[in-house]
N, C-alpha and C positions, 0 to 999 in steps of 0.2 A: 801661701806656698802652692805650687804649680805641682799638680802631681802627675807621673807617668801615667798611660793605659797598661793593663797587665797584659805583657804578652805570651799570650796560652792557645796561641796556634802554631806549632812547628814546621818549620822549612828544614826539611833534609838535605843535601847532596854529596856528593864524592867528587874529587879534585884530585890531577896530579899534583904530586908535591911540587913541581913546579909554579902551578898554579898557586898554591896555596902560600907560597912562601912571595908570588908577584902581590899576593890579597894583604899579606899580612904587612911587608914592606909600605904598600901606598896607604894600609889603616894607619899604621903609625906616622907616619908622616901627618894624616891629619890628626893624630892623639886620638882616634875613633878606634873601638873594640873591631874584629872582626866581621863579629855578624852586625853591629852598628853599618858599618862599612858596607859591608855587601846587599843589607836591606836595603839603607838609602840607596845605595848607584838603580837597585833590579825595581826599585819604584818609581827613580827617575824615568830610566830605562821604559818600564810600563808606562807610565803614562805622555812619553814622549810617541808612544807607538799609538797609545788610543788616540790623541791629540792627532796624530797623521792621518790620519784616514780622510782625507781630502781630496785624492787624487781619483778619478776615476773616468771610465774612456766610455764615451757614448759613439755608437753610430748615429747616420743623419737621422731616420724614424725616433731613435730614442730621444737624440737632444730637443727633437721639434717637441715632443710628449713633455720632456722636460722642462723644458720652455713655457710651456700651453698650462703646466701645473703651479709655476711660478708667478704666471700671469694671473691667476683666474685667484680672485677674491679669495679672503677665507672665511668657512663658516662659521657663525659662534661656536659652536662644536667643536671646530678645529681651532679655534684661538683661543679658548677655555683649556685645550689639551695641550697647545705650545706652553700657554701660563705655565701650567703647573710641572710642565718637563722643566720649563728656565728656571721654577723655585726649591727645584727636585738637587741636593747636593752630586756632585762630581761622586765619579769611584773613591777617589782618594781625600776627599773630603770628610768621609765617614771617620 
């Protein structure tokens, strides 16, 4: 038998009733409680945002640097530390 994690960290906030009555319509349609509902969308949400973070604008000095950092070998040092960030779990892995 699968058991839940206990959840014993609170999220507050306040909503127009508008809002609340658009939250509560789209939970029931999927048979999900409110705050079911609202945790999964704001942790899709999160981690749709951490995942984004890919964009980013160099000038020419920066992207040559950038370039030159890509190229250049890596040290054991620094490939012993990628290891264990690639075996290190996701935010929302935990």
């Amino acid at each position: 038998m699968q058991t839940t994690p206990n959840r014993d960290s609170p999220i507050n906030l306040r909503a127009l009733p508008t809002q609340r009555l658009l939250i509560d319509k789209a939970a029931t349609l999927l048979g999900k409680s409110r705050s079911d509902f609202m945790l999964e969308v704001a942790c899709r949400e999160a981690m749709d945002v951490l995942l984004d973070q890919r964009l980013f604008l160099l000038d020419e000095q920066q992207f040559h640097a950038f370039d030159a950092a890509l190229s250049t070998p890596l040290s054991v040092d620094q490939q012993q530390r990628i290891s264990k960030l690639l075996r290190t779990p996701s935010l929302w892995e935990h």
